[in-house]
N, C-alpha and C positions, 0 to 999 in steps of 0.2 A: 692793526695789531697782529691779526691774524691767529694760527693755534702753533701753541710748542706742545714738541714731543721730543723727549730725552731716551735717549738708549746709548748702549754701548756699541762698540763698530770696530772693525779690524778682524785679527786674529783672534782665534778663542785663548793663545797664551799671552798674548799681550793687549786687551781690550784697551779700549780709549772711551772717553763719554764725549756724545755730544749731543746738542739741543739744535733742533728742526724746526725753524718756524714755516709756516706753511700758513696760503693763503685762508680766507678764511671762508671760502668757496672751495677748495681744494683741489683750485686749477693750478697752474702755474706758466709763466710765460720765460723762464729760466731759474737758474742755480744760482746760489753765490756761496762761495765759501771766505768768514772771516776766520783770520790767522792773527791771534794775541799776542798782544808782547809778551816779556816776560820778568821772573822778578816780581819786585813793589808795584812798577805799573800795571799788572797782569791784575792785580788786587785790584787800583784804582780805576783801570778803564774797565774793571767787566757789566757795569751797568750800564756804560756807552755804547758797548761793542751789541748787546743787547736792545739798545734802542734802535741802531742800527737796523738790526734784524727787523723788529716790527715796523720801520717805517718801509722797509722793503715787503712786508707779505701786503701790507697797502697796496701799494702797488701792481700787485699781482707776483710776486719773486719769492721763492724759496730761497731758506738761508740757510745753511751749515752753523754752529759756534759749536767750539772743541778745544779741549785741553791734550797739549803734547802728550810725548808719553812721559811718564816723571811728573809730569806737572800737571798742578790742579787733582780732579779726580781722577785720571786716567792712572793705568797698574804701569808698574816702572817704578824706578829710583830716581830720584833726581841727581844725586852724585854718580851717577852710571858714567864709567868712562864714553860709552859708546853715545852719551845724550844728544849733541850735538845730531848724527847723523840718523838716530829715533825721532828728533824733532821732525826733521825733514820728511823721514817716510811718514810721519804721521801727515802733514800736509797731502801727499800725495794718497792718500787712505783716506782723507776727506773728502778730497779730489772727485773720486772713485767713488764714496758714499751720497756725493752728491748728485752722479750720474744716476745711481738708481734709482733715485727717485723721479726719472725718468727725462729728465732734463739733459737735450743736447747744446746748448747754450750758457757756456758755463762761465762766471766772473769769479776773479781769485783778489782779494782785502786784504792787505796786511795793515797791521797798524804797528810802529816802533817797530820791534826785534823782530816781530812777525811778517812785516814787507822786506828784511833780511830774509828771512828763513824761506817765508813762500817764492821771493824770486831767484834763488837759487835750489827750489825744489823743481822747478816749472820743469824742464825740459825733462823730467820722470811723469810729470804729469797729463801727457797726453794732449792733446790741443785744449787751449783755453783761449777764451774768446775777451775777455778785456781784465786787465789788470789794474789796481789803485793801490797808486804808492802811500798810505795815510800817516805823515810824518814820520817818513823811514829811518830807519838807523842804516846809514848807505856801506858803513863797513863795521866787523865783527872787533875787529883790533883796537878801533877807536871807543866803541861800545865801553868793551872791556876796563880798555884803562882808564873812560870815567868812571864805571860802576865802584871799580876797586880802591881808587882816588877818594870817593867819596863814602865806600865802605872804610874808608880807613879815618877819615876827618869825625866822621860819624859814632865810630864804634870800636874805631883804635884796632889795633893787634891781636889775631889768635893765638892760639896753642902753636909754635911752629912745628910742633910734632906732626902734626896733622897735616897734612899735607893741601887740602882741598883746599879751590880757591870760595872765598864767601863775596857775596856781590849783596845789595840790601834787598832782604824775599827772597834768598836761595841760595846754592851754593853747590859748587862744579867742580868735579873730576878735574886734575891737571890735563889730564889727557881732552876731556870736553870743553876748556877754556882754549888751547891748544889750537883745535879742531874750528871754535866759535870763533878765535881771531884770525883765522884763513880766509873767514867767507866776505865776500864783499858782490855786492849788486850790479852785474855787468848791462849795458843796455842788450847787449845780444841776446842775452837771454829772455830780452820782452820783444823780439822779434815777434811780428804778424797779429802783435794780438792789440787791440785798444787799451792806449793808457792813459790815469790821471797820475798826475804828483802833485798832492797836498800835500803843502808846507807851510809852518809859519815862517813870519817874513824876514826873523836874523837869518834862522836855518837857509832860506830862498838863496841870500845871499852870499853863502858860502862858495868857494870855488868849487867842491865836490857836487853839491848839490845842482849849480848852473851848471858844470861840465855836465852831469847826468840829464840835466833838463835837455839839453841842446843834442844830447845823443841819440834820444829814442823821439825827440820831438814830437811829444803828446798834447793834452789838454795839461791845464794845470787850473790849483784852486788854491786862491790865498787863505789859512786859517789862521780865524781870531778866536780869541778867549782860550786857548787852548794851553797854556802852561798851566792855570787851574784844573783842567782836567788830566794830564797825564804827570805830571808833579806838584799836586796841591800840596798848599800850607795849612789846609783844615784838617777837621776828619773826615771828609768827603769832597770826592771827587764833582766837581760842577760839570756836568756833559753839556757839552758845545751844538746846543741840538739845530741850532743853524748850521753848521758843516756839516752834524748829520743828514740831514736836510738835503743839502745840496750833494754831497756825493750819493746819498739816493737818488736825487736824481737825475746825475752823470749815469748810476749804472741802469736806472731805466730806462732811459734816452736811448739806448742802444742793443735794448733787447728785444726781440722777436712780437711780432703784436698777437701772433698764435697763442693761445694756450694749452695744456696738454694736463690731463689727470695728473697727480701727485701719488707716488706709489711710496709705498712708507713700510717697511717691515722691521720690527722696533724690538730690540732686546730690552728687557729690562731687567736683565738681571746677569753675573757675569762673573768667571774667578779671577781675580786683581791679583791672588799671591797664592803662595802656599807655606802649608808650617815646616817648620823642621823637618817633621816625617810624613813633608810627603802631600800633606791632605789639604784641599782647596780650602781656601777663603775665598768668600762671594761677598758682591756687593750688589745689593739692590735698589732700583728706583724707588721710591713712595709718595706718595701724599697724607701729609700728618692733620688731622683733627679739620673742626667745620671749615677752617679757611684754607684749608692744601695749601699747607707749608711744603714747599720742596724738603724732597730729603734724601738721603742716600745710610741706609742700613747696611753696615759691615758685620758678617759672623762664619763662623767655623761651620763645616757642614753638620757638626754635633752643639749646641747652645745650652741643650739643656739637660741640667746636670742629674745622676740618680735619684737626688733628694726634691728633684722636681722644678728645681731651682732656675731662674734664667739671669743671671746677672747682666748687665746692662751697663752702658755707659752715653749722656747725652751730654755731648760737645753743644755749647753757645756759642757762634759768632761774636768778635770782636769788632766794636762801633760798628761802621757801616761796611766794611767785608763781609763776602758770602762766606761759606762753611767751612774751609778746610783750616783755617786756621795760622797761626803764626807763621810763614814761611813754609808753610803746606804741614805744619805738625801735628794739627786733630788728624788727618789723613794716613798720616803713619805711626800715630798713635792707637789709630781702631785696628789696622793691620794686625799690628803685633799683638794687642791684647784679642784678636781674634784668635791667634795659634795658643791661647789661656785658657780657651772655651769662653769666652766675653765676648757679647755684642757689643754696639755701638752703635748709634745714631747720629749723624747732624746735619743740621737744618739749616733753612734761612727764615728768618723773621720776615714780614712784612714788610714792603719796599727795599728789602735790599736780595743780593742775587739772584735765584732762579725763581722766589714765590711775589706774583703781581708781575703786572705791566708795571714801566718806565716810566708811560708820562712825561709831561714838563713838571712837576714838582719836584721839590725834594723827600726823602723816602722818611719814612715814620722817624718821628724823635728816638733818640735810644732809649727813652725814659718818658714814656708814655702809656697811655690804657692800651694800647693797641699793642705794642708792643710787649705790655705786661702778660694781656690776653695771648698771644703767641706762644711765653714760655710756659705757660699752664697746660696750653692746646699741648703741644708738644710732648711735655711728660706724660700726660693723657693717656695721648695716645699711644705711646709705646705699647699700652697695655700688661703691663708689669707690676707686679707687689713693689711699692715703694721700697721694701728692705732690698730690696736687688740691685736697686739702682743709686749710679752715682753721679750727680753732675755737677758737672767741672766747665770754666770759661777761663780767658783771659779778661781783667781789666771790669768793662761793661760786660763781658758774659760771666765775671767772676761773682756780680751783685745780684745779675738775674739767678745764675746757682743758685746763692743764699735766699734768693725769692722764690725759688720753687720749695729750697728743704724747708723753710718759715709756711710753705702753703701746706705743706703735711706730703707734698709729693715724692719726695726723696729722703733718704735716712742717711746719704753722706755724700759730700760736698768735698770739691778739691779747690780752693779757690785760687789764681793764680795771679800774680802781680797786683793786686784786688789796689785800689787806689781811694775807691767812696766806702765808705764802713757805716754809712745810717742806715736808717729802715724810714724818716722821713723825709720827704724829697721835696726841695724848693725850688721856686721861679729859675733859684738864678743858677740851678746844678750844672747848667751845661756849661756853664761860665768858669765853674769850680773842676772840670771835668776837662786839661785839656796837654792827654798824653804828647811827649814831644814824638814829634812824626819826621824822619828827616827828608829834607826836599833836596831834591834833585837840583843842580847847577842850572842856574836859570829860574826856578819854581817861585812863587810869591811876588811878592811888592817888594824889589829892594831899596826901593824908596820912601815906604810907608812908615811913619812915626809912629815906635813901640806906643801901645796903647796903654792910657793913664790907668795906675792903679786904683783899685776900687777902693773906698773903707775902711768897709771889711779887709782886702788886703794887705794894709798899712795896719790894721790895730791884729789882726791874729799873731805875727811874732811875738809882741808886747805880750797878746794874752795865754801862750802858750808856756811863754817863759817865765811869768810870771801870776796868773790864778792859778790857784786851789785845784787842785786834779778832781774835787765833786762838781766845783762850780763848769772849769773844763769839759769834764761830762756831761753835765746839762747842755752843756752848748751842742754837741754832739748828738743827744737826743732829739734838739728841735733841729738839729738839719742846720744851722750854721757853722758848722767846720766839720771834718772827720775825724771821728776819735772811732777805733778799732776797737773798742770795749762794745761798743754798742750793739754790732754784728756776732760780737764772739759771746759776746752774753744771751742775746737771743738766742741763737744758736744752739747754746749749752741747754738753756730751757726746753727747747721743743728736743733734747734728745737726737742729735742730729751729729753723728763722726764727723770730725773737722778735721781737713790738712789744711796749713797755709803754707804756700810756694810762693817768694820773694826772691825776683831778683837783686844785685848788688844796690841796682839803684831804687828800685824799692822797697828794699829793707832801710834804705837811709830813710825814705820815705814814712816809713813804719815809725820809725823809733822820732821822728820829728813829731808825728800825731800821738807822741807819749805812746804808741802800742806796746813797748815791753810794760812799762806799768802798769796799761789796763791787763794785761796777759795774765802779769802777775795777780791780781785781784781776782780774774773769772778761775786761776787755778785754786784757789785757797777754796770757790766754792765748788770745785769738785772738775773742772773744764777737763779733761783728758786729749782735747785736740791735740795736734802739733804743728810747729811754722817752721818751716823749712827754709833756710838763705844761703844763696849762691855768693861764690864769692868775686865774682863776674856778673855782664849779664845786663841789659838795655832792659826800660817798660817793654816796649812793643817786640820782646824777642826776635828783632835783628840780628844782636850779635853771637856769632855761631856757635861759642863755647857755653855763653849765659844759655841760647836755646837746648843745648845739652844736656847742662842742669837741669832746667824743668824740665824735659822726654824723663831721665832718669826719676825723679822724685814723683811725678805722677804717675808713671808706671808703677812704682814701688807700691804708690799710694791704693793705686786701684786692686793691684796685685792681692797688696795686706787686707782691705778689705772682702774680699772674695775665697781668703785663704786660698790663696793661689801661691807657689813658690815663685820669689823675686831672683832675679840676678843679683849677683854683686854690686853694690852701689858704691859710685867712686866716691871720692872724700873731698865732695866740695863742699859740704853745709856747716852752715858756723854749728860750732858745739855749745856755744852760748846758749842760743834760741832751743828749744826743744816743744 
């Protein structure tokens, strides 16, 4: 498994993050640098890409894993015209990072977008000594016009004012889509160095893929299981840990039987941005509470205010994604409310992102003690007056929110697309729990027979439409159905500021579990929150305009709370809801 150590790298005006697994003797026998895809896959393979690493410091090998610039936690825009050719130098900055640590033996991993990106960065990168193609995306043009194809089947039509293209998890400069469907993977440029291409075996059989196999005439590895992992139909990705497996070791097989010190000089801390006028925003490493939760604190070089005050904000992960959020939005969310004088926090939970090994298991339930114990640790740890602090999630980080502000940790709450509204939790929640996710061309069982309705399924219409909105209620209370009274009522009790942020389709969702009516109920006894709905707008903010809605209303939200001056807020929320 070996040790990770997280720092920042590059330039001091453009840092990048990345995580250093290093052997666990803190020899090493060479380098390797893995190269992410990007997008939704970027979300779903970063546990894999991660296993990777540790089965490599096993072995004796240093790993690199790094976020572009733009993307993930590295500083950058993601709609940067320039992203495209930022991607690539960051490759080459990993490159380069992984020399220092003293390795002349260097392996370069892409996986998807990433064996695009890295084998057209190579020839900036100085000699590299084996390369693995891990189910490549072999041209930038082809990429595209699936991503956009399928942004479009998925999440329908933008604003066309707007110019940007939106892909599903991100969203590119004209000039950076432009630039992205230029690139395409020539075998000359894996001149001299050893290579694999793993592939799964439709992809194998493509003409583009056999013309490449037959050009650079490598090794090659057939991948199974692998559509569950880079386009799952769950909420988590299944890592294919026998390919992992075996391309570790392909790249051990060919490295050096030497070993040599690991030399590591490790920032942990670093300006990501700056405000308006001028003055740094940093971003720090940490480790939160007894079980070092990964985490990455954003703030102003000033936090804390005359009145002594530190306002704060801790972002939850959604389901089993690490930290940054909806299409990287807790990430430029802490930015901005950093240039407010507001921090920010966000972490990863237990088995998922940067805190724990991998493992062959699957990573903690979202709805378990362990992961309960997480969001407490967490607020905790901040070390903050609960009145300072706000926490906000999407979806499953939206529940755990309401389960810190109900623990006495927080005094206001943003909840976002919130979908479960109990406070009692049943066997069969996951089963109730099951936001739509869109898969990629190719992804699931096309052959698998939709699975029979449950009961319960078949009789909640019936009893929606027709019991008594107390009887309704009770049900709600024991945890067999969602009714939104039951969270907004709590809520209201312990004293706790409430927003609710709904997108289009989860305000349908809202108003299907009776929430305007309980609303109306918790206001009569005094409730002062408010629910905010878009009038656009996916669960899992994919789509680009719905994700714009929420950035504005949580802004607004955290802003009001801190008495901070809000920008202008556009006029997308129903005036209905209040």
């Amino acid at each position: 498994m070996g040790v990770q150590h997280s720092s920042w790298f590059g330039s001091s005006d453009a840092p990048l993050l990345a995580h250093i697994h290093v052997p666990d003797d803190g020899r090493s026998r060479g380098a390797v640098v893995l190269c992410p895809p990007l997008g939704k896959e970027h979300l779903d393979t970063y546990r894999g890409i991660k296993a990777l690493a540790e089965d490599l410091a096993d072995r004796g090998l240093t790993s690199v894993r790094f976020d572009y610039a733009g993307v993930g936690d590295s500083s950058g825009d993601q709609d940067s015209p320039d992203a495209v050719q930022a991607w690539r130098r960051s490759v080459v900055g990993a490159v380069d990072l992984a020399r220092t640590t003293g390795s002349d033996h260097i392996t370069v991993v892409g996986l998807r977008a990433g064996a695009l990106l890295a084998a057209t960065a190579l020839p900036e990168c100085g000699p590299v000594d084996a390369v693995v193609l891990w189910d490549p995306i072999l041209s930038g043009r082809g990429a595209l016009r699936e991503q956009r194809a399928l942004y479009r089947v998925t999440q329908g039509a933008d604003d066309p004012s707007d110019p940007r293209v939106s892909i599903i998890g991100g969203v590119l400069a004209p000039e950076a889509a432009a630039d992205l469907g230029a690139l395409k993977i020539e075998a000359g440029a894996l001149a001299g160095a050893r290579t694999l291409l793993a592939t799964r075996s439709a992809a194998r059989d493509t003409p583009a893929v056999s013309a490449l196999a037959d050009a650079i005439g490598g090794d090659e590895l057939a991948l199974s299981g692998h559509d569950a992992f880079v386009t799952p139909s769950a909420l988590y990705a299944e890592i294919p840990f026998t390919s992992v497996r075996e391309i570790a070791d392909w790249i051990s097989g060919g490295a050096p039987a030497d070993a040599h010190q690991v030399v590591t000089t490790l920032r942990r801390r670093a300006v990501v941005a700056t405000t308006t006028d001028g003055s740094p925003v940093y971003e720090s490493v940490e480790s939160l509470g007894p079980n070092s939760l990964f985490a990455l604190r954003t703030q102003a070089a000033e936090t804390v205010g005359n009145d002594g005050r530190q306002p704060t904000v801790l972002f939850f992960g959604t389901a089993y994604e690490h930290r940054i959020g909806p299409s990287r939005l807790w990430v430029e969310l802490a930015r901005t409310l950093a240039s407010h004088g507001i921090s920010s926090v966000r972490f990863d939970r237990s088995g998922v992102g940067d805190t724990g090994a991998v493992g062959h298991g699957q990573p903690a339930s979202l709805y378990s003690e362990v992961s309960d114990r997480d969001a407490l640790d967490a607020a905790e740890a901040l070390g903050v007056d609960p009145d300072d602090i706000v926490v906000t999630g999407l979806c499953s980080g939206a529940w755990y929110a309401s389960y810190v502000a109900l623990a006495s940790r927080a005094r206001a709450v943003v909840l976002v697309n919130m979908i479960l509204w109990s406070t009692h939790r049943r066997k069969s929640l996951r089963e109730q729990l099951r936001p739509p996710v869109p898969a990629a061309p190719g992804g699931g069982d096309a052959g698998a027979e939709p699975a029979p309705l449950s009961l319960r399924a078949r009789i909640k219409p019936f009893a929606r439409e027709h019991l008594p909105y107390r009887v309704w209620l009770l049900l709600g209370r024991l945890g067999v159905t969602q009714v939104p009274e039951v969270i907004l009522e709590a809520l209201r009790r312990a004293g706790v500021d409430v927003t609710v942020v709904l997108s289009a389709q989860d305000h349908r969702s809202f108003r299907y579990q009776r929430g305007e009516e309980g609303l109306r109920r918790v206001q009569r006894r005094g409730f002062t929150g408010r629910v905010r709905t878009g009038a656009t707008g996916d669960h899992g903010a994919y789509q680009r305009d719905g994700r714009e809605f929420l950035r504005t209303e949580i802004t607004a939200a955290v802003l009001s709370r801190f008495g901070r001056t809000a920008a202008a807020r556009e006029s997308v929320a129903d005036a209905d809801v209040s």
